[in-house]
C-alpha positions in Angstrom: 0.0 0.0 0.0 0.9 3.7 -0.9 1.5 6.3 1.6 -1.5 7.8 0.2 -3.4 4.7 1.5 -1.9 4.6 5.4 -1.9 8.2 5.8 -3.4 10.7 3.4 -7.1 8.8 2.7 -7.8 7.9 6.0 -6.7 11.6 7.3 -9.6 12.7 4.4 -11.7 10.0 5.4 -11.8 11.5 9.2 -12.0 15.1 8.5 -14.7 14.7 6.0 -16.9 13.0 8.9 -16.6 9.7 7.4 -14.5 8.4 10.6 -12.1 5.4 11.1 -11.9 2.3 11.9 -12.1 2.9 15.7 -15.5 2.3 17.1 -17.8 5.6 17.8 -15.2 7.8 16.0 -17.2 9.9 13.7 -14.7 12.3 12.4 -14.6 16.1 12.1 -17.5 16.3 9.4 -15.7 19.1 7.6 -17.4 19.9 4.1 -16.4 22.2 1.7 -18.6 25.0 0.5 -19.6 26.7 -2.8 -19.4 30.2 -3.4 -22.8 31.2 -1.7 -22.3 28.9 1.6 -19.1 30.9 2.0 -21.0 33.8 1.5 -23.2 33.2 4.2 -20.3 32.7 6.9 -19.3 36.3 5.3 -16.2 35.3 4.2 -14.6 36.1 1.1 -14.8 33.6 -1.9 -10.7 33.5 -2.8 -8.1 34.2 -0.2 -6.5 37.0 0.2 -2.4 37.1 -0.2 -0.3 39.9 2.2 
């Protein structure tokens, strides 16, 4: 298995809510947003650079 497959999946798999193997672990649920839902948390569509 690829590094992708011990560490960089299941690190998606948790944020994105979809949890792990351990028992009751549900994960962070993180989602990400279009345009308008971004909108709504009044935050600007692109990120700004300094």
């Amino acid at each position: 298995m690829s590094e992708s497959g011990y560490v960089e999946l299941p690190v998606i798999a948790w944020l994105s809510g979809h949890g792990s193997a351990t028992p009751g672990n549900q994960g962070l649920g993180w989602t990400y947003r279009d345009e308008s839902a971004i909108a709504a948390f009044g935050r600007p569509p692109v990120d700004r650079q300094p």
